[in-house]
C-alpha distance (Angstrom), angle and dihedral (degrees) to the residues before:
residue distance angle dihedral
X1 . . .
X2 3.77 . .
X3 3.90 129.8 .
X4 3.80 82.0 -153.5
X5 4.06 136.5 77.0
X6 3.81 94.6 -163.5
X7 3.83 90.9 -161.7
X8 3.68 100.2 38.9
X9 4.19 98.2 165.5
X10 3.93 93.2 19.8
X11 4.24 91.9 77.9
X12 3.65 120.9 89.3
X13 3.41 132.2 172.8
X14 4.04 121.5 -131.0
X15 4.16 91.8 -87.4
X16 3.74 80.5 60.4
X17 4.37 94.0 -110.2
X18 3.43 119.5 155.8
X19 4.01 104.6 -103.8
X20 4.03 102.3 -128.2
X21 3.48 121.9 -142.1
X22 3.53 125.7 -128.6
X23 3.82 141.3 152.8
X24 3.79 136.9 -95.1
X25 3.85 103.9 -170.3
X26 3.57 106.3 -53.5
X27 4.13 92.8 -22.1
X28 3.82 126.0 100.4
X29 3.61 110.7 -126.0
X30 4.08 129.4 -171.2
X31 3.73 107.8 -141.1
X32 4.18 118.1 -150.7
X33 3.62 117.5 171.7
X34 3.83 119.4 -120.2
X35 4.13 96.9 -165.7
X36 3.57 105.0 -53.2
X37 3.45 96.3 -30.1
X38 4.22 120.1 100.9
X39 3.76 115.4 -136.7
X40 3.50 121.0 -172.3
X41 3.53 124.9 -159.5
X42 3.68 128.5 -167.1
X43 3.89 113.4 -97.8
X44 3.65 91.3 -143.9
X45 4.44 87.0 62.1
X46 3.79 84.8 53.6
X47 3.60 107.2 38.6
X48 4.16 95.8 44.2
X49 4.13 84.8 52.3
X50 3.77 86.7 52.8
X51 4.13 99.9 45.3
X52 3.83 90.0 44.8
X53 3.74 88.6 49.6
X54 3.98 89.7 56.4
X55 4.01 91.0 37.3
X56 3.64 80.9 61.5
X57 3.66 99.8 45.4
X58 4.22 95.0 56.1
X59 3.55 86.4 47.1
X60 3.41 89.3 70.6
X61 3.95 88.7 57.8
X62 4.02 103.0 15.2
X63 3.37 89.5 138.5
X64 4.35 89.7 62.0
X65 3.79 86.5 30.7
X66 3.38 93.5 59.5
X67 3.53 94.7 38.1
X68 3.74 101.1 58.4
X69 4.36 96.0 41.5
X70 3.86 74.4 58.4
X71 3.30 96.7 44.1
X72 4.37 88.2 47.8
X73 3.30 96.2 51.8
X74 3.89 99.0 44.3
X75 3.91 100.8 -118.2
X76 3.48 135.7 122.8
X77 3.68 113.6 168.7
X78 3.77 136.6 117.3
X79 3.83 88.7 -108.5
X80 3.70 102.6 55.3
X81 4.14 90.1 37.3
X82 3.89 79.8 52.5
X83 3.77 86.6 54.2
X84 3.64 109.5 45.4
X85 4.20 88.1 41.7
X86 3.70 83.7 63.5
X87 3.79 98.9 43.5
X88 3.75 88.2 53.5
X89 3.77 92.4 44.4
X90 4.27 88.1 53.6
X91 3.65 97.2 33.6
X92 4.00 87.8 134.7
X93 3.45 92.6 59.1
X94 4.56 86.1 69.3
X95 3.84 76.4 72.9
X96 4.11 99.7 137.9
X97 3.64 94.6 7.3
X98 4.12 100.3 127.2
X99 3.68 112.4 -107.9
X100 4.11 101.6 -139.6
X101 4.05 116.2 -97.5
X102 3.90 90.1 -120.8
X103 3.64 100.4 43.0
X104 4.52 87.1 50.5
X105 3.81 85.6 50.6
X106 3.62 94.1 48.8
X107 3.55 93.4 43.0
X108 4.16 89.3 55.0
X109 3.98 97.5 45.1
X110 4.09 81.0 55.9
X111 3.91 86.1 54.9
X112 3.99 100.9 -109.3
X113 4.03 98.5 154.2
X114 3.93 119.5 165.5
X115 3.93 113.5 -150.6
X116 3.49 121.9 -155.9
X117 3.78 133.3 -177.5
X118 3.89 120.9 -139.3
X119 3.21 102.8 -83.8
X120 4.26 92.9 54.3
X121 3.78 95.0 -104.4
X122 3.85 104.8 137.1
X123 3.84 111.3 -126.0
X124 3.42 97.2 177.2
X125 4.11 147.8 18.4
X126 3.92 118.8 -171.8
X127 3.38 114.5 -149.2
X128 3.80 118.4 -153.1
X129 4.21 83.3 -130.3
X130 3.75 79.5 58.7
X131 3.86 139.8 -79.5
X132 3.87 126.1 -36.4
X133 3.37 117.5 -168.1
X134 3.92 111.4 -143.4
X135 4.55 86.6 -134.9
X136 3.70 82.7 63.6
């Protein structure tokens, strides 16, 4: 379980409210509202649905991916390419590692939104390049 909701203010339910966060025990929990009735899901369901979604996404282009974090960070060696290969291959494994506060508000005034039904299942992830549905 994680102590973390990585995109705490990037989840919205299907009415398009902000899912809260909260905590159940230790676990971070994103709260959407069914009715009346609170449910809180695990942030760990949401979150892992959401990094394999974008692990799937560079693999279409992990060649250019890969490319351009090498190209950001100034490296070009067999080591490094070794090492960011492998971070994209076990980008589920980040679940519960805290996404920075800046970097979640930047990501939200370029449009990213995550949608999830109430049951946790993400229907939906709005890229700022446009929509994607998660069917397609």
């Amino acid at each position: 379980m994680a102590r973390t909701a990585m995109f705490a203010g990037l989840v919205f339910d299907q009415s398009g409210r902000v899912a809260e966060v909260t905590h159940v025990g230790e676990n971070a929990c994103y709260v959407v509202y069914e009715d009346d009735f609170k449910r809180h899901i695990d942030a760990e369901i949401v979150d892992r649905q959401v990094l394999r979604f974008m692990r799937q996404q560079v693999e279409g282009s992990r060649d250019l991916a890969v490319g351009a974090i090498l190209e950001m960070i100034g490296r070009d060696d067999l080591f490094t390419k070794a090492a960011v290969e492998s971070t994209i291959e076990h980008m589920e494994d980040a679940v519960g590692q805290p996404i920075p506060e800046e970097a979640r508000q930047w990501l939200g005034m370029l449009g990213f939104k995550i949608i999830i039904d109430e049951q946790g299942t993400v229907v939906d992830i709005q890229m700022p390049a446009g929509g994607v549905d998660e069917g397609e």
